[in-house]
N, CA, C and O atoms as CSV, one atom per row, in Angstrom:
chain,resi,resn,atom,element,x,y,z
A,1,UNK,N,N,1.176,18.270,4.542
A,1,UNK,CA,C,1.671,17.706,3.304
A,1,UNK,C,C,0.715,16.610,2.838
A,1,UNK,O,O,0.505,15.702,3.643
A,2,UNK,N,N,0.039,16.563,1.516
A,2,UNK,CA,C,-0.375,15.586,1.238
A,2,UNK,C,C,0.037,14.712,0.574
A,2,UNK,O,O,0.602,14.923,-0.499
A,3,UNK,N,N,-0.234,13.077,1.262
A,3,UNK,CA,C,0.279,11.724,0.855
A,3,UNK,C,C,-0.435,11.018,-0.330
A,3,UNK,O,O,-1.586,10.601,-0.450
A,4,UNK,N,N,0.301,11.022,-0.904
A,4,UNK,CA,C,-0.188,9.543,-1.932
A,4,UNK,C,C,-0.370,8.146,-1.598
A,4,UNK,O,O,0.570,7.383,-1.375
A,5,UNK,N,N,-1.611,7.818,-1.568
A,5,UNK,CA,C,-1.981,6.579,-1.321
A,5,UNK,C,C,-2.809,5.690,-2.354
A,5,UNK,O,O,-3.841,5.988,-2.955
A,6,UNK,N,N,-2.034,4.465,-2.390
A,6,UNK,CA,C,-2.293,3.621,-3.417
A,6,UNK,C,C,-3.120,2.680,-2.281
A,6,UNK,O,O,-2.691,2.533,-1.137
A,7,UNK,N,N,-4.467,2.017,-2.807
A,7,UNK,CA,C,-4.914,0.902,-1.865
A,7,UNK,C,C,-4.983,-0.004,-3.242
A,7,UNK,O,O,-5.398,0.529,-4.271
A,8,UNK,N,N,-4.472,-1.699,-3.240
A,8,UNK,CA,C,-4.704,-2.565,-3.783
A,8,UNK,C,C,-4.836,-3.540,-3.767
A,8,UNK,O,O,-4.085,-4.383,-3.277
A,9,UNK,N,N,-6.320,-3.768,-4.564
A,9,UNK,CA,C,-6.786,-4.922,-3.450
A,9,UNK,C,C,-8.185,-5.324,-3.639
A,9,UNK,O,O,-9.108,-4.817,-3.002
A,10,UNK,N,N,-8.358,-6.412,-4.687
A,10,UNK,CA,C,-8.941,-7.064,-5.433
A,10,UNK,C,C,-10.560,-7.170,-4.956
A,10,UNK,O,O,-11.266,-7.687,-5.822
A,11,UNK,N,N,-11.094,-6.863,-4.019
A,11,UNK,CA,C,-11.762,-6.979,-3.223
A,11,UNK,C,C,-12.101,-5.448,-3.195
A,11,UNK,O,O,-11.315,-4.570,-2.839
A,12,UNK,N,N,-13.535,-5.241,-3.671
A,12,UNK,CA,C,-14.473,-4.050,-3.712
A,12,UNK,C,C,-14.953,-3.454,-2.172
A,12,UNK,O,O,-14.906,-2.315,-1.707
A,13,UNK,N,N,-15.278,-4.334,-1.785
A,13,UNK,CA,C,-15.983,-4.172,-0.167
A,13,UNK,C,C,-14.465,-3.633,1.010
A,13,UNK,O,O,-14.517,-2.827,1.939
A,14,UNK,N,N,-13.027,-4.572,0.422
A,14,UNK,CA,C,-12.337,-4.029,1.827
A,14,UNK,C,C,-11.278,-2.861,1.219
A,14,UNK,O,O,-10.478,-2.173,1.853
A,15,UNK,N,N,-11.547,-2.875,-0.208
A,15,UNK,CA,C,-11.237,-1.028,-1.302
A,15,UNK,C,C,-12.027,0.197,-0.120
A,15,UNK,O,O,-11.486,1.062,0.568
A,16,UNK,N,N,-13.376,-0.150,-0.247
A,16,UNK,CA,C,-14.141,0.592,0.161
A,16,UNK,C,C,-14.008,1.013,1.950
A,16,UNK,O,O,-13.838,2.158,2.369
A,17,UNK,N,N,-14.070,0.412,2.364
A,17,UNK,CA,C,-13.451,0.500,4.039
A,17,UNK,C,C,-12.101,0.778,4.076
A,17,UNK,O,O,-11.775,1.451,5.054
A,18,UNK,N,N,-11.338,0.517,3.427
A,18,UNK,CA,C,-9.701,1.183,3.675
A,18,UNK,C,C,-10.097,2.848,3.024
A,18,UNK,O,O,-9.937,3.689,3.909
A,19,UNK,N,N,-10.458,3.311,1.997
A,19,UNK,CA,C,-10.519,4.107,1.465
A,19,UNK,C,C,-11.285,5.013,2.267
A,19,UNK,O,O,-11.005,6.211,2.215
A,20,UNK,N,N,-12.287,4.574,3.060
A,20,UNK,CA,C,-13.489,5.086,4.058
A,20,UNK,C,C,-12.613,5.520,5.007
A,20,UNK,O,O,-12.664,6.735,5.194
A,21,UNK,N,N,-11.556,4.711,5.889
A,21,UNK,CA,C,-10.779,4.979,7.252
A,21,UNK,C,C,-9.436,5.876,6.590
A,21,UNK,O,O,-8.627,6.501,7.276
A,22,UNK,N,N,-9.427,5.815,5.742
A,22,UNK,CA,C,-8.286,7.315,5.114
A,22,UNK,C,C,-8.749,8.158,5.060
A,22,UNK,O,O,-8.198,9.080,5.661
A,23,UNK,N,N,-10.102,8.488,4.308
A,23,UNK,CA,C,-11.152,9.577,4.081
A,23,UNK,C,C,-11.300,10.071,5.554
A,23,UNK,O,O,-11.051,11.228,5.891
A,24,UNK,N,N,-11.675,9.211,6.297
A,24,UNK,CA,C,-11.962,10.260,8.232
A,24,UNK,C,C,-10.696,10.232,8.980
A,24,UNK,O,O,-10.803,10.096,10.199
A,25,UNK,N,N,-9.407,10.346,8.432
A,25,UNK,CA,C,-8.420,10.183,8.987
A,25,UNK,C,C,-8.015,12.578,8.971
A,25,UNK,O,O,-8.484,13.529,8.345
A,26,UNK,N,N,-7.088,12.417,9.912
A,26,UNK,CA,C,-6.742,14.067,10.117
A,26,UNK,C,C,-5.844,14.140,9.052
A,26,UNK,O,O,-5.524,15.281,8.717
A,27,UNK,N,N,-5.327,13.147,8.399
A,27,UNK,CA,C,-4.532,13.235,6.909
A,27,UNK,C,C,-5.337,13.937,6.073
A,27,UNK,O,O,-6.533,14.155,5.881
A,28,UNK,N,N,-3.764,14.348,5.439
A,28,UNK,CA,C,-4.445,14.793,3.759
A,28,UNK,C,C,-3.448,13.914,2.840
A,28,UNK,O,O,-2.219,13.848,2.798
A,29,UNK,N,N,-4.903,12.999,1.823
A,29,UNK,CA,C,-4.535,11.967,0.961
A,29,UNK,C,C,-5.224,12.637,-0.187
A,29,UNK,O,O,-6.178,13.409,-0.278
A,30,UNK,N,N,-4.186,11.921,-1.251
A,30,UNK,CA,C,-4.818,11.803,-2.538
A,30,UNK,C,C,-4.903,9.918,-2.636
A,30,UNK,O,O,-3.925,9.219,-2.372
A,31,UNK,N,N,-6.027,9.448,-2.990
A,31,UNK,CA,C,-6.263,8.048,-2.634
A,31,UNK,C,C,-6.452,7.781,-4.510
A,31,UNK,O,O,-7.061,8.412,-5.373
A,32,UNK,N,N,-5.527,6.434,-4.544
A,32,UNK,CA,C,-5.862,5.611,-5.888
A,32,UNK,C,C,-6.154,4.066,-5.473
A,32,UNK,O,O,-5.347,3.321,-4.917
A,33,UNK,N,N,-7.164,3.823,-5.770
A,33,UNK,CA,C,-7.524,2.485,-6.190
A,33,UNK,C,C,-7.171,1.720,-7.006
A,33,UNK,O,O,-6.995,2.349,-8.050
A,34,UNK,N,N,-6.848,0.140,-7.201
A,34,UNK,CA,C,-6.306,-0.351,-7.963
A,34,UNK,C,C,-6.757,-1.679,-7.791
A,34,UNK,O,O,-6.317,-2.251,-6.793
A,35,UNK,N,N,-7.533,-2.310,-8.526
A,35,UNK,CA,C,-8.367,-4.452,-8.189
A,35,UNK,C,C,-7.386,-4.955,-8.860
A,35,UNK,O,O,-7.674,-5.961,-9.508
A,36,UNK,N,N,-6.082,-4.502,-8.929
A,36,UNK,CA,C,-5.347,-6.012,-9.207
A,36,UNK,C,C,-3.649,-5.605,-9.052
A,36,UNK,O,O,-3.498,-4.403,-8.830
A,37,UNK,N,N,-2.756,-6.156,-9.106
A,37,UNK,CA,C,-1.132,-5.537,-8.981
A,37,UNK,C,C,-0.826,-5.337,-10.290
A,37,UNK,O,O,0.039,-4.525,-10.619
A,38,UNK,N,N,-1.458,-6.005,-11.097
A,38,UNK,CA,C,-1.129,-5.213,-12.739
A,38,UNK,C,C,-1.358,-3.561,-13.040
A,38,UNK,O,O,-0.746,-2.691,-13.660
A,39,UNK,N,N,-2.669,-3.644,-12.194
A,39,UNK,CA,C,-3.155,-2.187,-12.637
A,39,UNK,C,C,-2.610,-1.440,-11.568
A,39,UNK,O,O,-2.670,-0.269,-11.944
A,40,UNK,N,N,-1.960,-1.497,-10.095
A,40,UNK,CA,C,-1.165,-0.941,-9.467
A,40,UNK,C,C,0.178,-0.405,-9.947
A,40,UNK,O,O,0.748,0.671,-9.765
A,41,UNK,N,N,0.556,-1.727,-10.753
A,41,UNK,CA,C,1.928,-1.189,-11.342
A,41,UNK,C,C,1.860,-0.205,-12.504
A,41,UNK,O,O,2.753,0.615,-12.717
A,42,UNK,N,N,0.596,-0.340,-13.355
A,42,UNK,CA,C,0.452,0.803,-14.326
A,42,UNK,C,C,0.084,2.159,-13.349
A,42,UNK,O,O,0.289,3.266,-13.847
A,43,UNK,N,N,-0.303,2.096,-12.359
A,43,UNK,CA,C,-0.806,3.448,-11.322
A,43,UNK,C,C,0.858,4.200,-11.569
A,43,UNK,O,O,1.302,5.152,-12.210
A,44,UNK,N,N,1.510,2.950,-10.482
A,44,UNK,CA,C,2.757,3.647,-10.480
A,44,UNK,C,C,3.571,4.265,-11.422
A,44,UNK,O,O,4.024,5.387,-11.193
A,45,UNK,N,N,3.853,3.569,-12.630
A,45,UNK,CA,C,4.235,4.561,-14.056
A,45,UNK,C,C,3.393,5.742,-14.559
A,45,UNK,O,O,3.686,6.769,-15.172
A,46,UNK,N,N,2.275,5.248,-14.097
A,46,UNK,CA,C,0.946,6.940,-14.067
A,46,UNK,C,C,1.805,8.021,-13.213
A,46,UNK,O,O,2.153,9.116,-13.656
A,47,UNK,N,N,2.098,7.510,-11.862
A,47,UNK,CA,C,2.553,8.484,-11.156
A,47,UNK,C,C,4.173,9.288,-11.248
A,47,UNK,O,O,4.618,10.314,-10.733
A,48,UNK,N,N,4.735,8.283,-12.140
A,48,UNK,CA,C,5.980,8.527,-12.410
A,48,UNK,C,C,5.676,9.877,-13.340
A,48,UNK,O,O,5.760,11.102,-13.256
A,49,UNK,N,N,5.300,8.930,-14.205
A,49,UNK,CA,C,4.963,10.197,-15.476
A,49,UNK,C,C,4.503,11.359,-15.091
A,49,UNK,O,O,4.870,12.348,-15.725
A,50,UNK,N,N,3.522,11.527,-13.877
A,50,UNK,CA,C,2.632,12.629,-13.915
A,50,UNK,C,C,3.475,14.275,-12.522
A,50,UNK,O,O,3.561,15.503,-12.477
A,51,UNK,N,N,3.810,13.191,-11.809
A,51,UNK,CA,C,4.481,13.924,-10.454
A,51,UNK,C,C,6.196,13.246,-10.387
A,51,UNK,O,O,7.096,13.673,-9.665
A,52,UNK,N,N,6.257,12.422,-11.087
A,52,UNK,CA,C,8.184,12.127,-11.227
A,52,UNK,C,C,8.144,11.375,-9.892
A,52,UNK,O,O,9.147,11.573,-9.207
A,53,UNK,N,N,7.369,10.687,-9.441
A,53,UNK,CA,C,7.758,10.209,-7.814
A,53,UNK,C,C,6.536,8.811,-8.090
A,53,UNK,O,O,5.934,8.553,-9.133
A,54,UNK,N,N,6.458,7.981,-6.541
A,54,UNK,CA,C,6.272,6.849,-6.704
A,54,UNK,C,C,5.035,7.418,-5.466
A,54,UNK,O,O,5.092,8.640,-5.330
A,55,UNK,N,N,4.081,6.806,-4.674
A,55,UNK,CA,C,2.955,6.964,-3.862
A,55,UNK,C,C,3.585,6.599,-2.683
A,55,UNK,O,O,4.296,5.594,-2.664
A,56,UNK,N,N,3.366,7.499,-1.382
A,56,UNK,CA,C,3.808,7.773,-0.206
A,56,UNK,C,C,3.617,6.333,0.545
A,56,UNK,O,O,4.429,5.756,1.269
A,57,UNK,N,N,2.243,5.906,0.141
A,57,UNK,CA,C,1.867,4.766,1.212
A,57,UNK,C,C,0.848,3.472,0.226
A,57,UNK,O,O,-0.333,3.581,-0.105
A,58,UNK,N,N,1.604,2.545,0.004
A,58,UNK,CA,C,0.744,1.456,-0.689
A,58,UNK,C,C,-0.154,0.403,0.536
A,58,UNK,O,O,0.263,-0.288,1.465
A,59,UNK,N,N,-1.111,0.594,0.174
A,59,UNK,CA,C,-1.901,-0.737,1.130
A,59,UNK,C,C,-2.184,-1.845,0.150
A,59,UNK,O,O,-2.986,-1.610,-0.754
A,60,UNK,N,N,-1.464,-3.333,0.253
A,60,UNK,CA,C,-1.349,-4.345,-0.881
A,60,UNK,C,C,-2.405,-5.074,-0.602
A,60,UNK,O,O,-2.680,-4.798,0.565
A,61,UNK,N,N,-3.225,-5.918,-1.039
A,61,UNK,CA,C,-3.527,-7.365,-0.728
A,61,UNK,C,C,-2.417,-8.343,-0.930
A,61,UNK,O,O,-1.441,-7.667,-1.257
A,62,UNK,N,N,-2.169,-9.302,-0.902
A,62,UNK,CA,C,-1.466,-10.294,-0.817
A,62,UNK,C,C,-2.005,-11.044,-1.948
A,62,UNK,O,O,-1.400,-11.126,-3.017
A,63,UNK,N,N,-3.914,-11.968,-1.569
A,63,UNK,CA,C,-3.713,-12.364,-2.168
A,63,UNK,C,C,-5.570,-12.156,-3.213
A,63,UNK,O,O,-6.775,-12.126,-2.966
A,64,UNK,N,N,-4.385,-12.045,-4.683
A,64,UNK,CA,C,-5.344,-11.197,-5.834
A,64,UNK,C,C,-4.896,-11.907,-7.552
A,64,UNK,O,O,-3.921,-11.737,-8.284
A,65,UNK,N,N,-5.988,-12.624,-7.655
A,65,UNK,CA,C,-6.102,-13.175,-9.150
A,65,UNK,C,C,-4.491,-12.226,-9.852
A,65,UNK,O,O,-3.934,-11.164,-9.570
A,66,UNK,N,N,-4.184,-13.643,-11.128
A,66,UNK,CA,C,-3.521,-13.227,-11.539
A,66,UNK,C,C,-1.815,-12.461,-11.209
A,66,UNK,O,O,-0.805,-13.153,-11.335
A,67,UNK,N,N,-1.750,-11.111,-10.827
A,67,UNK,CA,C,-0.419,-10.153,-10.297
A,67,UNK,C,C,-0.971,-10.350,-8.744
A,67,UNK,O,O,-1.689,-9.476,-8.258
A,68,UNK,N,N,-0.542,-11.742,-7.851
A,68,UNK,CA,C,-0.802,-10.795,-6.324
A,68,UNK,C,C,0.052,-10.450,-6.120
A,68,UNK,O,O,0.994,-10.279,-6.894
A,69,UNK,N,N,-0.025,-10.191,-4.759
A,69,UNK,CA,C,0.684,-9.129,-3.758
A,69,UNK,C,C,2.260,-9.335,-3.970
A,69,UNK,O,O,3.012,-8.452,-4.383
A,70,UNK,N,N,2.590,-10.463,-3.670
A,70,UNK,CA,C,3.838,-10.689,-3.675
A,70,UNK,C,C,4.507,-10.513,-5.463
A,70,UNK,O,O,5.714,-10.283,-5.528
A,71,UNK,N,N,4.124,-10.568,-6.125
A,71,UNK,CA,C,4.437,-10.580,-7.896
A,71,UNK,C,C,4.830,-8.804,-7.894
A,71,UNK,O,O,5.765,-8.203,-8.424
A,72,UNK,N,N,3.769,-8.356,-7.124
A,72,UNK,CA,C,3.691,-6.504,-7.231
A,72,UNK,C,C,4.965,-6.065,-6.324
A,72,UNK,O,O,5.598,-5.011,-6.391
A,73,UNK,N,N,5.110,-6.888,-5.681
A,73,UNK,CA,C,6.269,-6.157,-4.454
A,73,UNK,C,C,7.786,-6.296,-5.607
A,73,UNK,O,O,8.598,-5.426,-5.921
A,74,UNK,N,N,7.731,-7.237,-5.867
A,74,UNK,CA,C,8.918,-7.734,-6.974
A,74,UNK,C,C,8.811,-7.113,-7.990
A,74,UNK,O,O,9.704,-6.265,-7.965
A,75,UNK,N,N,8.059,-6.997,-9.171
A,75,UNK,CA,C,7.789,-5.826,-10.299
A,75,UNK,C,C,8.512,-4.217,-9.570
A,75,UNK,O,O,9.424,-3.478,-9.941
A,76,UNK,N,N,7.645,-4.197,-8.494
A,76,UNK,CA,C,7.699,-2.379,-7.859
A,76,UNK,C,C,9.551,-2.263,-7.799
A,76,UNK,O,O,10.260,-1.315,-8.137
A,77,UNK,N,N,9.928,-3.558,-7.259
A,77,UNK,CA,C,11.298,-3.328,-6.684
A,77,UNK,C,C,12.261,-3.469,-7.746
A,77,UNK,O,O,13.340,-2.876,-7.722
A,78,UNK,N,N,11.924,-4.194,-8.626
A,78,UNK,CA,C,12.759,-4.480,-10.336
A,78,UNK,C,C,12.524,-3.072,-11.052
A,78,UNK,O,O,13.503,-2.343,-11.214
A,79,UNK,N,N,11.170,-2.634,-11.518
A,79,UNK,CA,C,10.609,-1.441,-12.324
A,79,UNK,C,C,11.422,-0.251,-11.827
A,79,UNK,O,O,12.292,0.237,-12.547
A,80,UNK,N,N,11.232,0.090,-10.956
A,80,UNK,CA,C,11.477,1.269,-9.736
A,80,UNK,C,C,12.804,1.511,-8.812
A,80,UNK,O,O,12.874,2.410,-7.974
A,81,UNK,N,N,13.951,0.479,-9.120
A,81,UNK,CA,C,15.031,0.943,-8.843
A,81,UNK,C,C,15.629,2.342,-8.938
A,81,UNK,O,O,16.666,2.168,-8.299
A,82,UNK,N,N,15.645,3.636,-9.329
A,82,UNK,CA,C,15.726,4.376,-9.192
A,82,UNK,C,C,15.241,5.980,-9.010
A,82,UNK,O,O,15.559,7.139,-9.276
A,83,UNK,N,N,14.025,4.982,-8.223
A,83,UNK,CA,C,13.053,6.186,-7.296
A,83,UNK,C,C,12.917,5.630,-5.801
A,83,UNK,O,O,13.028,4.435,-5.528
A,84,UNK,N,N,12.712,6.442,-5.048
A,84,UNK,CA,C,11.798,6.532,-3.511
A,84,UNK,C,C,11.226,5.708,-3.480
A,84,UNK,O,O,10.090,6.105,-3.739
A,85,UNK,N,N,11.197,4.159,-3.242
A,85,UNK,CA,C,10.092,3.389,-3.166
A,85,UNK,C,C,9.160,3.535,-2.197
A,85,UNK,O,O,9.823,3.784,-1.191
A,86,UNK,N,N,7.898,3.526,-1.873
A,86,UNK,CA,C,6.955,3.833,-1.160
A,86,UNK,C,C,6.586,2.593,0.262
A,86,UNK,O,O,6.802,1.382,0.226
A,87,UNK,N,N,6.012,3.361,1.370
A,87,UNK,CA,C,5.744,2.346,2.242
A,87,UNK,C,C,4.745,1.466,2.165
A,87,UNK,O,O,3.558,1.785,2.107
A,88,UNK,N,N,5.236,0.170,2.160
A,88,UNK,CA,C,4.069,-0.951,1.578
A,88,UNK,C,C,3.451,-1.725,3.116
A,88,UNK,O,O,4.030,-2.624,3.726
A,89,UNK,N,N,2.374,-1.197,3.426
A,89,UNK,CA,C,1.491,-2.164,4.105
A,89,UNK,C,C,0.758,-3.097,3.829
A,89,UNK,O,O,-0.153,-2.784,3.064
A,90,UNK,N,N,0.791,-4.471,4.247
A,90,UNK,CA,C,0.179,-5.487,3.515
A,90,UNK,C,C,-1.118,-5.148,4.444
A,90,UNK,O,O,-1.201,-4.477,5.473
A,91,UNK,N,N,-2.210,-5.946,3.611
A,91,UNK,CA,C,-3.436,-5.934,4.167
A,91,UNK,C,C,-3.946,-7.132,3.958
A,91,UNK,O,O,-3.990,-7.632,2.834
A,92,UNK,N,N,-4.384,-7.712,5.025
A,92,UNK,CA,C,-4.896,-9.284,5.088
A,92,UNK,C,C,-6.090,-9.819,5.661
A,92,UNK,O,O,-6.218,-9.767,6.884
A,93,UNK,N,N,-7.008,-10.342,4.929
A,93,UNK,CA,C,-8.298,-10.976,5.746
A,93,UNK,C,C,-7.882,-12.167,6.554
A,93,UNK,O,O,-8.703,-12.729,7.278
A,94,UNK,N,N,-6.666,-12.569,6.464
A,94,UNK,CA,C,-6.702,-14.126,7.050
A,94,UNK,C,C,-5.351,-13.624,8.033
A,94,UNK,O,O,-4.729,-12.575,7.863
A,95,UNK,N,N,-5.117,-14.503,8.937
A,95,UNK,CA,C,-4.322,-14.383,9.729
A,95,UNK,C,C,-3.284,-15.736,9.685
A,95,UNK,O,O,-3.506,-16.761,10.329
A,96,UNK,N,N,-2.287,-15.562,8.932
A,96,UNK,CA,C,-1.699,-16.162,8.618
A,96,UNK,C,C,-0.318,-15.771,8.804
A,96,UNK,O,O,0.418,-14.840,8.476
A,97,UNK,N,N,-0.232,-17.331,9.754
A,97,UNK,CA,C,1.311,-17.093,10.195
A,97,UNK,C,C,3.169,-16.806,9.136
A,97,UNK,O,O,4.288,-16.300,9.227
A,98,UNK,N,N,2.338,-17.525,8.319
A,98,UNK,CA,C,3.438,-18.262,7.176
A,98,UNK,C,C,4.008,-17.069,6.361
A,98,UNK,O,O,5.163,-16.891,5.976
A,99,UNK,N,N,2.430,-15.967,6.128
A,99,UNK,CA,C,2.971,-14.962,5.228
A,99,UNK,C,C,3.320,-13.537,6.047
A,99,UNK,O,O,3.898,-12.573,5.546
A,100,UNK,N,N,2.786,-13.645,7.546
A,100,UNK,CA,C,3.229,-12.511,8.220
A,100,UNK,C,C,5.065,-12.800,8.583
A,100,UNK,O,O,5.793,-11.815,8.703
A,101,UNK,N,N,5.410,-13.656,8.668
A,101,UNK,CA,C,6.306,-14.255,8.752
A,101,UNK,C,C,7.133,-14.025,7.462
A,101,UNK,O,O,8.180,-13.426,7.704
A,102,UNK,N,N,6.989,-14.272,6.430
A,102,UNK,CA,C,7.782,-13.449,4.943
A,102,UNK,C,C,7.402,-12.612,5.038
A,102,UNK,O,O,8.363,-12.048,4.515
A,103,UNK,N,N,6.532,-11.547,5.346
A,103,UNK,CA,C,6.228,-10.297,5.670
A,103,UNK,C,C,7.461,-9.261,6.182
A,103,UNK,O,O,7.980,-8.182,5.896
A,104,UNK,N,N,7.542,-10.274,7.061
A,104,UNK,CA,C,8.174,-9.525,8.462
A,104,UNK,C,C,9.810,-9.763,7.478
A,104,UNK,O,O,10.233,-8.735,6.950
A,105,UNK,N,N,10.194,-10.363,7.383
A,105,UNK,CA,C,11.132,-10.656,6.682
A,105,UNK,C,C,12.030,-9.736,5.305
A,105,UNK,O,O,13.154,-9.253,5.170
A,106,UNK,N,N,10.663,-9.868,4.381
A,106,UNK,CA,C,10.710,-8.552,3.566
A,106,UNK,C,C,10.921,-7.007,3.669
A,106,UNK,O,O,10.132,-6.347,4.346
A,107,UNK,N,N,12.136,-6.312,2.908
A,107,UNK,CA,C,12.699,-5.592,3.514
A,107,UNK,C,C,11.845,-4.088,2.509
A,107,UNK,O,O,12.177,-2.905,2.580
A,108,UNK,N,N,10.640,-4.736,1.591
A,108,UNK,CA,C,10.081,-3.715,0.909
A,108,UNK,C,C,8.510,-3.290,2.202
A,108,UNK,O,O,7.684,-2.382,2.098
A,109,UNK,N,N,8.605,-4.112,3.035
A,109,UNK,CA,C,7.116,-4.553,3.854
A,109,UNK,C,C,7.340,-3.637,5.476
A,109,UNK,O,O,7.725,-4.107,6.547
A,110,UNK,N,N,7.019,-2.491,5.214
A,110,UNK,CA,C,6.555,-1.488,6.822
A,110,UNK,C,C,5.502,-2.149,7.676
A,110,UNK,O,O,5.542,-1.829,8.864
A,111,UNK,N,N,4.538,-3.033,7.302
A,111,UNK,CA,C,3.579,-3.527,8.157
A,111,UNK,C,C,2.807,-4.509,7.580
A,111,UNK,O,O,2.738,-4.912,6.419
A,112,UNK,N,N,2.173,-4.860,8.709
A,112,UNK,CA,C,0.898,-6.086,8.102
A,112,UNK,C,C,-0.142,-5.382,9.018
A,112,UNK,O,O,-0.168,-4.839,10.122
A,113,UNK,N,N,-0.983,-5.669,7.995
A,113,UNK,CA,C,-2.478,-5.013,8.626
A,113,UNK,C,C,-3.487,-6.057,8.681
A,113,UNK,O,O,-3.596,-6.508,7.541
A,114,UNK,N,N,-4.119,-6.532,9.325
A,114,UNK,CA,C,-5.532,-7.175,9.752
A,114,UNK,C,C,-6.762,-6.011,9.505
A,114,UNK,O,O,-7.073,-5.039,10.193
A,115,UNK,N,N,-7.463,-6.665,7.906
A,115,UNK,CA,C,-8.292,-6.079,7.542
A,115,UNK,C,C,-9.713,-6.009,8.324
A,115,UNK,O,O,-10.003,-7.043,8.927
A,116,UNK,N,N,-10.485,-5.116,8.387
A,116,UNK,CA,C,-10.231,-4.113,8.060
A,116,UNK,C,C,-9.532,-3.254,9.049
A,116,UNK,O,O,-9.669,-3.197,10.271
A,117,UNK,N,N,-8.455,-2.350,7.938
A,117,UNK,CA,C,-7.593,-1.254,8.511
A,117,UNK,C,C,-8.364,-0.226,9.111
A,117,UNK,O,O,-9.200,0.541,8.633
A,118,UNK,N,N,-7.809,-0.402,10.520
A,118,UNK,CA,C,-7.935,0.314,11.920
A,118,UNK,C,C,-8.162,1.752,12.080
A,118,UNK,O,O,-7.037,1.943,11.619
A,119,UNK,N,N,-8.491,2.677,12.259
A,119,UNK,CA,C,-8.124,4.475,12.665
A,119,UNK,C,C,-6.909,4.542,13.329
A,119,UNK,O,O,-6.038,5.350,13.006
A,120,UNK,N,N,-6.794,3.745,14.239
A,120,UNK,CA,C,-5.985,3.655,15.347
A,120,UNK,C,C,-4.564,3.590,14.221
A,120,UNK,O,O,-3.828,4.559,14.035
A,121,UNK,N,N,-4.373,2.087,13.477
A,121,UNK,CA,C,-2.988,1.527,12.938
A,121,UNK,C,C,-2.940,2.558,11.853
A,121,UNK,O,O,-1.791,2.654,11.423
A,122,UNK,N,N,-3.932,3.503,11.158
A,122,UNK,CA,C,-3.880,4.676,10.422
A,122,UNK,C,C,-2.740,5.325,10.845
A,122,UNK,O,O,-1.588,5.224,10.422
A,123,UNK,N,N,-3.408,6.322,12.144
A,123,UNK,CA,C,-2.844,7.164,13.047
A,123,UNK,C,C,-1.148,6.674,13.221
A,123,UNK,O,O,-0.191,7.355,12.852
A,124,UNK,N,N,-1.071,5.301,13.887
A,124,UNK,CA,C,0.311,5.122,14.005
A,124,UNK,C,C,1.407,4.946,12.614
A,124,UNK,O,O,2.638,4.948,12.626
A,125,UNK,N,N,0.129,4.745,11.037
A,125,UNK,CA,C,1.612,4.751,10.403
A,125,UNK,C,C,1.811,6.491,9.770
A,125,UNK,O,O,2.857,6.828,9.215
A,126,UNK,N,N,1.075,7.099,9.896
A,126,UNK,CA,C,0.463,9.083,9.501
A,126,UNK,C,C,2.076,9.217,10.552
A,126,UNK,O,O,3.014,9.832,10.045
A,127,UNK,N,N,2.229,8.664,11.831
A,127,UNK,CA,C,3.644,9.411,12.680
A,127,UNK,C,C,4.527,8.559,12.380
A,127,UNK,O,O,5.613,9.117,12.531
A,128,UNK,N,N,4.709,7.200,11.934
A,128,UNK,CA,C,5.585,7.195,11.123
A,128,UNK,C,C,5.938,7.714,9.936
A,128,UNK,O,O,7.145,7.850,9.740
A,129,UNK,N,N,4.870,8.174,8.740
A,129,UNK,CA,C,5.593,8.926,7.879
A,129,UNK,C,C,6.105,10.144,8.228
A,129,UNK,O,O,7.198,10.468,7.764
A,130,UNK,N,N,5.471,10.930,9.017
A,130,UNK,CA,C,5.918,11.746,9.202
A,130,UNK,C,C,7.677,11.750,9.649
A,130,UNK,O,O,8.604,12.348,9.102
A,131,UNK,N,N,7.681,11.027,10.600
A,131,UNK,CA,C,8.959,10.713,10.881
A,131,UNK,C,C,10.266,10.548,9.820
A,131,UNK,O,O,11.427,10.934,9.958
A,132,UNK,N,N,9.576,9.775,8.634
A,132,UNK,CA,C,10.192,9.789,7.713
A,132,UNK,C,C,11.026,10.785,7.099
A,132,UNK,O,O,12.196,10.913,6.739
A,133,UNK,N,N,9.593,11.659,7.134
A,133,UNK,CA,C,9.801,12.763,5.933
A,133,UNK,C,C,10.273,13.651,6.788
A,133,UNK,O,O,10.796,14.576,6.166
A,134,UNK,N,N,10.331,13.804,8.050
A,134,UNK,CA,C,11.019,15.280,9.060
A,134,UNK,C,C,12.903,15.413,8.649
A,134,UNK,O,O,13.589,16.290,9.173
């Protein structure tokens, strides 16, 4: 089955390495890019419109000029009340206690990732969706 994956995330260089470790993953993705949560949230009404559904697996930044991470989680969850909301992995260059901690908390948030995203933490969330979707 192939997943929809949204990566967003203001930052060209860790776009490119998340997008790279999906690309050599045993998944099958359709991958969208997005440098800001404004243009994520227009992805998502793209995707509404186009397939009637929302993207299997979001990888967020947190933190991104203007719409960050946290502004997008709130829009997604206001906009999108009556679809499938998608699994949101945060993705983070900094290791920060404060926001893994509202992270963890947040009930829209499947994970926190320490950029750059792993093969390995790939692999383990590919059997959680699956799990999902069985």
């Amino acid at each position: 089955m192939k997943l929809t994956t949204f990566i967003i995330d203001d930052d060209l260089v860790s776009q490119f390495a998340t997008r790279y470790c999906i690309q050599q993953s045993q998944g099958n993705f359709d991958i969208v890019t997005c440098s800001s949560g404004e243009e994520g949230i227009q992805a998502c009404f793209s995707s509404i419109e186009k397939h009637d559904r929302l993207p299997d697996i979001v990888f967020l930044d947190l933190v991104m000029d203007d719409m960050n991470g946290w502004d997008f989680l709130q829009n997604l969850k206001n906009l999108f009340v009556e679809h499938e909301l998608p699994s949101v992995y945060v993705l983070s260059a900094f290791t920060n206690a404060k926001d893994r901690a509202i992270a963890k908390k947040n009930g829209l948030i499947s994970g926190y990732v320490d950029k750059p995203l792993s093969r390995s933490y790939l692999e383990k969330i590919l059997k959680e969706e699956e799990k999902k979707r069985a």
